[in-house]
C-alpha positions in Angstrom: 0.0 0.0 0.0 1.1 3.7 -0.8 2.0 6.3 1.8 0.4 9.6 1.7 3.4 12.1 1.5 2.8 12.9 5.2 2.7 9.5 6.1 6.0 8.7 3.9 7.7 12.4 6.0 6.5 10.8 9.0 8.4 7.4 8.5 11.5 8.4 6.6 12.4 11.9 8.9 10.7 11.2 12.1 11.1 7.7 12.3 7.1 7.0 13.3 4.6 4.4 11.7 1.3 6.2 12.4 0.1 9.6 13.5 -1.2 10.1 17.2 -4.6 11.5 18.0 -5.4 14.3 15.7 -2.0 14.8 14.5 -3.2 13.8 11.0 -6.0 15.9 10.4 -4.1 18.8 11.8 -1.0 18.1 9.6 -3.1 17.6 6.2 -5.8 20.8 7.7 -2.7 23.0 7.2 -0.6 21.5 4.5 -3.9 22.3 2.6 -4.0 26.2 3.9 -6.3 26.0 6.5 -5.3 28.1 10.2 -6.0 25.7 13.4 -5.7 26.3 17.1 -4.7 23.0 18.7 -4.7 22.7 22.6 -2.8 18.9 23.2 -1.2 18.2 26.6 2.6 18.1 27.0 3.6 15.2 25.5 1.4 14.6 22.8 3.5 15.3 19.7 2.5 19.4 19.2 5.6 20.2 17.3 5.0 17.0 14.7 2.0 19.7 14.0 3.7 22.1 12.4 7.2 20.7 11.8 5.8 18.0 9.5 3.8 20.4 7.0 6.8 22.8 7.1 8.4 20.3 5.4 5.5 19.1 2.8 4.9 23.3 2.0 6.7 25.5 0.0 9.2 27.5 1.7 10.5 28.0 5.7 8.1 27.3 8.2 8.4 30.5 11.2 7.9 29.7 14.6 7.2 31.8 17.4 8.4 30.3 20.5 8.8 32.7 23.8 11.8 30.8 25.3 15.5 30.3 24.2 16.2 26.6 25.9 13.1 25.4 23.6 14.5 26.9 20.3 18.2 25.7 21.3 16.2 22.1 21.7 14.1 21.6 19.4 16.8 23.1 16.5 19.2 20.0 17.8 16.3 17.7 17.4 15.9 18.9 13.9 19.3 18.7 12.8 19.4 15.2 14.1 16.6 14.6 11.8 18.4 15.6 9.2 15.9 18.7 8.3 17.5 22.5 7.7 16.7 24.4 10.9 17.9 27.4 12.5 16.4 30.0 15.2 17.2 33.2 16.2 17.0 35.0 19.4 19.3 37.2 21.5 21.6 33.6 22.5 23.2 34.3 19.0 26.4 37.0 18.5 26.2 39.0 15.6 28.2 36.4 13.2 25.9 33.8 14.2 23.1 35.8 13.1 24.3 37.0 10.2 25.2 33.8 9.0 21.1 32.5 10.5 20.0 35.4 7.6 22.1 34.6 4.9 20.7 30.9 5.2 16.9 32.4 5.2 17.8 34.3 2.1 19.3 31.9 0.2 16.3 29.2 0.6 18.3 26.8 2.6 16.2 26.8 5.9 13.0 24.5 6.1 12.1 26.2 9.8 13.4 28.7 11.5 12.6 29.7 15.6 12.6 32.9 16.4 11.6 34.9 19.6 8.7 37.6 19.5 10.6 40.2 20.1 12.6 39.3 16.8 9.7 39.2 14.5 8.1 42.7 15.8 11.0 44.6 14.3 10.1 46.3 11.3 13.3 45.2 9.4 12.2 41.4 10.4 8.4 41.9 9.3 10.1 44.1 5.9 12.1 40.5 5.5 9.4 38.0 5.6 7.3 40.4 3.0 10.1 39.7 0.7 10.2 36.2 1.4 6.5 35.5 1.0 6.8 37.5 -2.5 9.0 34.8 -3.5 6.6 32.3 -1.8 9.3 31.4 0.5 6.9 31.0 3.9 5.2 27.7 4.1 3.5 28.4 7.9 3.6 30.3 11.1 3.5 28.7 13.9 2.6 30.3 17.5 3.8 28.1 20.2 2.7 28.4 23.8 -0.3 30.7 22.7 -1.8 30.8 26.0 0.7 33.1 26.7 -1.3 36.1 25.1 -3.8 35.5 27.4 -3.6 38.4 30.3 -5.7 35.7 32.9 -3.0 33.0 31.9 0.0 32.3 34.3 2.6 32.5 31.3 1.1 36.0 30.0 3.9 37.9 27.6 2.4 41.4 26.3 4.8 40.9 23.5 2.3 38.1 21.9 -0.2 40.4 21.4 0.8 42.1 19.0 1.0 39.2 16.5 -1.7 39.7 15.0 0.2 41.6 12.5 0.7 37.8 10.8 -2.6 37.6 10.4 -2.9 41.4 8.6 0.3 41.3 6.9 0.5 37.9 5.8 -3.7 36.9 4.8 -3.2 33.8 2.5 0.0 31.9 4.8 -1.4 29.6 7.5 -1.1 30.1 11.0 -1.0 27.3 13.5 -1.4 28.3 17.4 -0.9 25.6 20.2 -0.9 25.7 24.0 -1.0 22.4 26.4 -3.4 24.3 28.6 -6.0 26.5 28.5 -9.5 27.0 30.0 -12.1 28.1 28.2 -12.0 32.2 29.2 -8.0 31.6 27.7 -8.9 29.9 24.4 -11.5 32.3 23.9 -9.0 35.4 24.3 -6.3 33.3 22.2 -9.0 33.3 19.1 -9.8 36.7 20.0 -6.3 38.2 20.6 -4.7 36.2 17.4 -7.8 36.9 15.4 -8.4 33.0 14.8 -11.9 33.0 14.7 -12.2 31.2 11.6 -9.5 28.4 12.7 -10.3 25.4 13.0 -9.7 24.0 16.5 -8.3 20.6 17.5 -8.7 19.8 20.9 -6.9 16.5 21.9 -7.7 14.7 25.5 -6.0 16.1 28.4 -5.0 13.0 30.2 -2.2 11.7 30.7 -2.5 8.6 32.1 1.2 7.3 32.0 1.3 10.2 35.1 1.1 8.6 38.8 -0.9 12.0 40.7 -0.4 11.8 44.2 -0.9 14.2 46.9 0.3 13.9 50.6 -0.4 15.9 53.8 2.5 17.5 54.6 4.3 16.8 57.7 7.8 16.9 57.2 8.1 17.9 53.5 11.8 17.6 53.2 11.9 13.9 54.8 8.8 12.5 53.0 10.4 14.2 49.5 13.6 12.4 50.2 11.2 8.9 50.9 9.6 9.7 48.0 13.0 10.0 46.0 14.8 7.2 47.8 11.8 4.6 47.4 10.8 5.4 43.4 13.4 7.7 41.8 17.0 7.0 43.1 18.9 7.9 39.9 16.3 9.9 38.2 16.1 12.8 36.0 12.9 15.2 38.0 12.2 18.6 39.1 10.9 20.0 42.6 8.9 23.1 42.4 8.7 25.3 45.8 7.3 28.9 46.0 10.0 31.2 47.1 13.9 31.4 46.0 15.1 31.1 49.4 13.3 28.0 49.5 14.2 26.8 46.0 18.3 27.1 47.3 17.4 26.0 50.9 15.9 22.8 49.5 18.6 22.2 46.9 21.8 22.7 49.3 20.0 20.0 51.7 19.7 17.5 48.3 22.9 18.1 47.8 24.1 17.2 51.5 21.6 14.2 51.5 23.8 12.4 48.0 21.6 13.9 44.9 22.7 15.8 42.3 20.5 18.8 42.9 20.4 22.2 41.2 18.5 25.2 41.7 17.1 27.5 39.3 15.1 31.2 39.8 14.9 34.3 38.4 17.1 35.9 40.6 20.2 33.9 39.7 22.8 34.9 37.7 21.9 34.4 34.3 25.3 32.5 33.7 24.1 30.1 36.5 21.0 30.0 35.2 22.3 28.8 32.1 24.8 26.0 33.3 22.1 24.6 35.4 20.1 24.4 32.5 22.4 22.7 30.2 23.4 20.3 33.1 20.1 19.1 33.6 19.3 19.1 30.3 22.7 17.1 29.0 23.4 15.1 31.7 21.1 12.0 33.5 19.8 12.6 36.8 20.0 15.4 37.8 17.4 16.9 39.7 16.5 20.4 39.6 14.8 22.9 42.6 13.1 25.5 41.0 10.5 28.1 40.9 7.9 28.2 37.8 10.6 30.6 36.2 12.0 26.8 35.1 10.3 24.7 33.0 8.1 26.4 30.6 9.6 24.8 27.1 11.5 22.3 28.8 11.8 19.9 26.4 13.5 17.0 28.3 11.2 13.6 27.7 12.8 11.7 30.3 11.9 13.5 33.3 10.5 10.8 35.5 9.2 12.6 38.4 7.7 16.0 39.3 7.3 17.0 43.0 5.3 20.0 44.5 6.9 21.4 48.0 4.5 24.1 47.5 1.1 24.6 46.3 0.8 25.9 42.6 -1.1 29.0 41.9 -3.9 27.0 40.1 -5.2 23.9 38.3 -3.5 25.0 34.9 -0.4 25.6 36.4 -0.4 22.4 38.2 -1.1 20.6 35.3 1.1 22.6 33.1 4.1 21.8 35.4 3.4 18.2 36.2 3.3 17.5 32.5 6.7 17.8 32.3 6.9 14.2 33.2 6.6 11.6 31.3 6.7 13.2 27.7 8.1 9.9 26.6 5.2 8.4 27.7 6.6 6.4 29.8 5.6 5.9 33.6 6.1 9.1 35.6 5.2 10.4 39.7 3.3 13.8 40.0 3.7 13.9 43.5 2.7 17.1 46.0 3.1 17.1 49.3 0.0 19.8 50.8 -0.7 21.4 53.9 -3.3 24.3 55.3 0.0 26.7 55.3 0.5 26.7 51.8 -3.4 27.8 51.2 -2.5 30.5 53.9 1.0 31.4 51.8 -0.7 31.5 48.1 -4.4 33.6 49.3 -1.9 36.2 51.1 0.3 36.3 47.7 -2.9 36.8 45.8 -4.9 39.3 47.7 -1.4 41.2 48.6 -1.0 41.2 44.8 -0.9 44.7 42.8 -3.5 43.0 39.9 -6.6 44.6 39.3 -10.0 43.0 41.9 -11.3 41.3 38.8 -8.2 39.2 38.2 -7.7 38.3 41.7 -11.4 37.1 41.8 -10.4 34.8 38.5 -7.3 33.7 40.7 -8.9 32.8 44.2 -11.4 30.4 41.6 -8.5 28.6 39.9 -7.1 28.2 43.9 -10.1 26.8 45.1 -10.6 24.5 42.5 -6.7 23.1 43.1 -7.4 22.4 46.9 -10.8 20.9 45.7 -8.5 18.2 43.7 -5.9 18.1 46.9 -8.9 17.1 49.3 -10.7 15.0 46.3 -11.6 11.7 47.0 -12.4 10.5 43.5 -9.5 9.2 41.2 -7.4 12.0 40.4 -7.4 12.0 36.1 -11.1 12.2 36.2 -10.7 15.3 38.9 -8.4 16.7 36.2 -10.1 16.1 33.3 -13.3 17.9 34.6 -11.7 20.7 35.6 -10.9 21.5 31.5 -14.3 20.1 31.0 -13.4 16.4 29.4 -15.0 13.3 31.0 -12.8 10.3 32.3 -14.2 6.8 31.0 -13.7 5.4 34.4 -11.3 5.2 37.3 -7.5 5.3 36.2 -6.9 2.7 38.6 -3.4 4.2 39.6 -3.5 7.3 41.2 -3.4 8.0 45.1 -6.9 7.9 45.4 -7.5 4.4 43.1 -4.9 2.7 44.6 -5.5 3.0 48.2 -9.4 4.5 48.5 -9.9 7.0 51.0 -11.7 6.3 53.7 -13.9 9.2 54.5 -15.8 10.2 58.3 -19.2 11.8 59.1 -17.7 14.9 60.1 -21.0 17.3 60.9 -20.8 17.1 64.7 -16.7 17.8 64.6 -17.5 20.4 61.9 -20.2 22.5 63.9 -17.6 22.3 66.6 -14.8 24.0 64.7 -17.0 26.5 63.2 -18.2 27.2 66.6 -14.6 27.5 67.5 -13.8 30.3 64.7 -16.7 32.4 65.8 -16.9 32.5 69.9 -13.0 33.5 69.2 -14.2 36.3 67.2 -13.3 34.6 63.7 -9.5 36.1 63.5 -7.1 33.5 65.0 -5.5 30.7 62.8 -5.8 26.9 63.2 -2.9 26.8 66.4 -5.2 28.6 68.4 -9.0 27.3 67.8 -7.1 24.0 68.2 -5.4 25.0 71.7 -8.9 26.0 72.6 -10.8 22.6 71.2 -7.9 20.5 73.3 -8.3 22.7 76.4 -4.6 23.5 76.6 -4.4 26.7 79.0 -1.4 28.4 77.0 -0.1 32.5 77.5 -2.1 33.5 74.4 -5.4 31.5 75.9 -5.1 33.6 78.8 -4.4 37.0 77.4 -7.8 36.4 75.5 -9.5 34.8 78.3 -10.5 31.6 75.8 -10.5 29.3 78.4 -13.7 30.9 79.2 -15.4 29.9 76.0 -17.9 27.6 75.6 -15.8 25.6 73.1 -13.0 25.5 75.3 -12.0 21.6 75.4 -14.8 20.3 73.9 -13.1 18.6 71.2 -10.8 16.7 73.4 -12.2 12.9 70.9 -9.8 13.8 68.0 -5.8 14.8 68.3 -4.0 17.9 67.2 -3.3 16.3 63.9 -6.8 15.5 63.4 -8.4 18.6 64.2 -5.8 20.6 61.7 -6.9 18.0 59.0 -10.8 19.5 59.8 -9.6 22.8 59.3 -7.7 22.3 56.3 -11.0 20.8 54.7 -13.6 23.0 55.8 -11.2 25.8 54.3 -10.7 23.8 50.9 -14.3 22.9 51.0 -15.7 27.1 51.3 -16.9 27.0 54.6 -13.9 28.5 56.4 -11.9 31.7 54.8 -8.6 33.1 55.4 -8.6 36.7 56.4 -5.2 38.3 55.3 -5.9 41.6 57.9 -6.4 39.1 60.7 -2.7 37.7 59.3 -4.2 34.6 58.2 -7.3 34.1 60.8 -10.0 32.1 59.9 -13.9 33.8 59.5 -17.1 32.1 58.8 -18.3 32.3 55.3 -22.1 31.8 53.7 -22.5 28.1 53.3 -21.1 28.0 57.1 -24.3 28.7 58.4 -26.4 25.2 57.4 -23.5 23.3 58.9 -23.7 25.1 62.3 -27.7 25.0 62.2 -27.3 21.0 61.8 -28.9 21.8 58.1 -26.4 20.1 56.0 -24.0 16.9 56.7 -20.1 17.0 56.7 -18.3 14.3 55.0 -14.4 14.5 55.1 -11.2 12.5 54.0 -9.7 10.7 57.2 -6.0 11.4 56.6 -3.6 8.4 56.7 -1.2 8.1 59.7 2.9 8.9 58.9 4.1 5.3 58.0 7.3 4.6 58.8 9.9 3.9 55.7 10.9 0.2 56.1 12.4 -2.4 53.9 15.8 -2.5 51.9 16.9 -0.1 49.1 16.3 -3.3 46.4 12.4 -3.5 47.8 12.0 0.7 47.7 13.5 0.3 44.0 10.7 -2.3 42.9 8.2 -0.2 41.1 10.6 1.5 39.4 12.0 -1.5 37.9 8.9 -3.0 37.3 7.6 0.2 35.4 10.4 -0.3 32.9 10.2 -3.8 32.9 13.4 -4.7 34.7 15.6 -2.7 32.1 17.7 -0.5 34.6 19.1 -4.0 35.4 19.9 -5.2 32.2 23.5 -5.1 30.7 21.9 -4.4 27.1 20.0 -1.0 28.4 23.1 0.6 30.5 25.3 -0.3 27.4 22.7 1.4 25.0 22.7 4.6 27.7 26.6 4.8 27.7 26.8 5.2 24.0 23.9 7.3 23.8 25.8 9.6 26.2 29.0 9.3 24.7 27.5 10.5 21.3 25.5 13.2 23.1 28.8 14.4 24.5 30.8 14.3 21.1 28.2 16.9 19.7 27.3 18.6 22.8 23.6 17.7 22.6 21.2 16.3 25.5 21.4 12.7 25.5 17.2 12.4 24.2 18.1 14.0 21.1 20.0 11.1 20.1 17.3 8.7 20.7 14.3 8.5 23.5 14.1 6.2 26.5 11.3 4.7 24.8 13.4 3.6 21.4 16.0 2.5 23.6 13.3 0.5 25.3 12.2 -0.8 22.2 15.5 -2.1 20.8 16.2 -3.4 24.3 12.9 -5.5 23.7 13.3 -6.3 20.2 17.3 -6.7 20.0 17.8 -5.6 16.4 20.6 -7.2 14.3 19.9 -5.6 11.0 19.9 -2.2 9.9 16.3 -3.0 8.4 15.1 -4.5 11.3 16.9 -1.3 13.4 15.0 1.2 11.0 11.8 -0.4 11.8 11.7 1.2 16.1 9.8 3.9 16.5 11.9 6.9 16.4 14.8 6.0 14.2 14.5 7.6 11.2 16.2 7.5 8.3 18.7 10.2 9.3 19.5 8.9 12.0 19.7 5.1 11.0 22.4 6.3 8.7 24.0 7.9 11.5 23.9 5.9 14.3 22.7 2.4 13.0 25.7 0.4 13.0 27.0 1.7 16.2 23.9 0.8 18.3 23.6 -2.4 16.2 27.3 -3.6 17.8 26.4 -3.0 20.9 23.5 -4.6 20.6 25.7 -7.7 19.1 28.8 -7.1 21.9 25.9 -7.6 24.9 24.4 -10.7 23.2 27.9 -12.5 22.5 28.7 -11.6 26.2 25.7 -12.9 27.4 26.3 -16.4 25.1 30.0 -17.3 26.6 
């Protein structure tokens, strides 16, 4: 049977047998002229979108991209590939530039990256007019278009004003993608990059080769190095906390406990900022502490774990930043570790915020809904999923919540207490104090408010400390309890409070698991690791394929991935090639790269196998 040209692209460059999803009727939609908005989670193939039909069109195929690690990245990938591409962006010195424009004039570029900023000027706008004259532009592409969005958490004013494609440039397609975006932000991406009559492609958002967990936190730095120790021990990830302090405190203590553990924040040196990039990016497990300046772009496909120290700002952002495991799709750990302080932390970053009362409304909602998934007892993909209005086919059978089901508690009596609590006190202490007053613990503050003369005063001597925060952290999560920043993070009744105290309405909460104590040897913490990828980290076969992926990787100063995924070494682990033709059958080996590589993988392929026969 006869390949369509994309399929025969597909096979020859990219080294795939079949599209994925929609990637088909978006690659053939704009190969034939059409414009498209696609919104497809990390990890689903959104740069085959645009890269293919660059290739299949007349002329260089323009991408906007906002960030220089994913043009270095993806330019690498390319060139691996065999295919002409190029960006520029203010990485390059003026030779290197001139030399990037003397390749787009000549016609030997199929795509070329380049940063918004770049494609405002004048002169650069002046340059693609004479380009298209000469039908030189096959596409524009618009990565990260939730980025125009002023409600989005990635917003860059600069993106606005490309609409000037769209005027100057009527008859070339245009191609925006984002891997998040609720509906307010996909409406004000049509509206901003006037794609109203685009066609939109909106693939599923889940991600099911993501294990979502979330934790109470108790000790977060001891349950995160549990959580490392037990699943990830020599593992590529990234740990997100709040504040840079935090993101260099955490970091220097990784680094004291054995990991290989880098920070990254905006207010590093940009030097540092760079190394730590390019070490994590080039290298194999390293971890990296960050802040959300890190990972927009990130293009790594072998990061197998993300953990949250910190609360995100919102369901988008916790999704955005948790799908930076697993792009390979293989197994990966979203893993959070939450406690009522971090909902204290982020409503007093929003409400102390300079943005305008409408925005921080938008904000507090996106909050709320993220502690509603924290405190969820349902599986977590189908929590997810609703939130960007897609339906889960059933329980994913893997996440926190599947695996070990949460027992819940009728909580109404203990619920009317605590409220009770918050407003005898005059609704402006925090949770230390209502629960000194529930235990009937006669402390200094007690007595300077005379509390032990309150009718709630050690009434709610049935549950523990421990227990009675867990009811507060609920009812706050669940809208009955708010934090009041001039009370410096007291609690106050709200509305739906009021049924609950008048015995109207029933409380049903999540009974929080005890601390379990880490037990067993290092070989029993590592088995669901090894059993995710099927016992290959012990294999000779798969660390001899690593080593001379890495030795290659080094030769050209690349990241290791851009040789050749986990998930193709995998593959020829499994299928032990012998043959070039049977090598160029794997997903992911392309012809380029067949030519390039083949013989040197096939040998050690064959040196493993005779070892293994003497």
């Amino acid at each position: 049977m006869s390949l369509t040209p994309a399929s025969k692209t597909l096979l020859d460059v990219f080294g795939y047998t079949a599209f994925r999803g929609e990637q088909q009727a978006i690659v053939e939609h704009i190969v034939q002229g059409g414009d498209a908005l696609v919104l497809m989670p990390t990890g689903g193939g959104k740069s085959l979108c645009y890269q293919l039909p660059a290739l299949l069109r007349e002329g260089v195929g323009i991408i906007v991209s906002p960030l220089i690690a994913l043009m270095q990245d993806q330019v690498d990938a390319l060139i691996q590939l065999g295919v002409q591409a190029a960006f520029l962006n203010s990485s390059l010195d003026a030779t290197a530039a001139r030399e990037v424009y003397s390749r787009l004039h000549r016609g030997d570029l199929k795509l070329l990256y380049v940063a918004p900023e770049r494609l405002m000027q004048e002169g650069f706008l002046d340059l693609l007019e004479r380009l298209h004259a000469d039908d030189g532009i096959a596409l524009f592409a618009i990565d990260e278009a939730h980025c125009v969005s002023q409600w989005g958490h990635d917003f860059r004013p600069e993106y606005r004003s490309l609409t000037v494609l769209h005027q100057r440039f009527p008859e070339i397609p245009r191609i925006a993608l984002t891997a998040t975006a609720d509906a307010p932000t996909r409406g004000e991406i049509v509206e901003r990059l006037a794609l109203e009559q685009a066609r939109h492609f909106v693939a599923s958002f889940d991600r099911p080769n993501i294990r979502y967990r979330v934790t109470q936190k108790q000790n977060a730095r001891q349950q995160l190095k549990a959580f490392l120790e037990t699943e990830h021990p020599n593992d590529a990830g990234i740990v997100y906390c709040l504040s840079r302090k935090k993101v260099e405190e955490t970091a220097a203590w990784l680094q004291e406990q054995g990991w290989d553990a880098l920070p990254y924040h905006a207010g590093l040196d940009a030097a540092i900022r760079h190394k730590n990039q390019r070490r994590f990016l080039l290298e194999e497990g390293v971890v990296m502490v960050a802040t959300v300046a890190f990972g927009m772009g990130i293009d790594k496909p072998n990061v197998r774990f993300v953990a949250h120290l910190d609360l995100p700002k919102s369901m988008e952002g916790y999704y955005q930043e948790t799908g930076r495991a697993g792009r390979d799709g293989l197994p990966a750990n979203a893993w959070m570790a939450y406690g009522l302080g971090d909902v204290v932390s982020m409503r007093k970053m929003l409400d102390s915020g300079e943005a305008p009362e409408e925005r921080k409304r938008v904000e507090r909602q996106k909050l709320d809904a993220l502690l509603g998934f924290c405190e969820s007892t349902e599986c977590r993909h189908q929590t997810v999923l609703r939130y960007f209005g897609e339906t889960h086919p059933g329980a994913c059978g893997q996440c926190d919540n599947c695996l070990e089901p949460v027992d819940t508690w009728d909580a109404s009596e203990s619920a009317r207490m605590a409220l009770s609590c918050v407003y005898r006190s005059g609704q402006r202490f925090g949770v230390g104090h209502l629960v000194d007053i529930l235990l009937g613990k006669v402390t200094p503050q007690i007595e300077k408010f005379n509390h032990q003369q309150l009718s709630t005063f050690g009434i709610g001597k049935s549950l523990s400390q421990v227990q009675w925060s867990s009811v507060y952290r609920q009812l706050v999560a669940a809208g009955l309890l708010q934090v009041e920043l001039e009370a410096f993070g007291g609690l106050s009744l709200t509305e739906e409070a009021r049924p609950v105290l008048r015995g109207e309405r029933e409380v049903w909460l999540r009974r929080d698991a005890e601390p379990v104590k880490r037990t067993g040897s290092k070989a029993e913490r590592g088995t669901r690791l090894r059993e995710a990828f099927a016992g290959a980290n012990e294999d000779p076969l798969w660390l001899a394929l690593k080593a001379k992926r890495m030795e290659l990787a080094r030769e050209q100063g690349v990241p290791p991935y851009v040789i050749f995924h986990d998930s193709t070494l995998l593959e020829i682990l499994n299928q032990r090639p012998v043959t070039l033709t049977e090598l160029g059958r794997i997903s992911g080996v392309g012809q380029a790269k067949l030519t390039r590589y083949g013989n040197e993988f096939l040998s050690v392929v064959e040196e493993i196998q005779s070892s293994n026969v003497k």
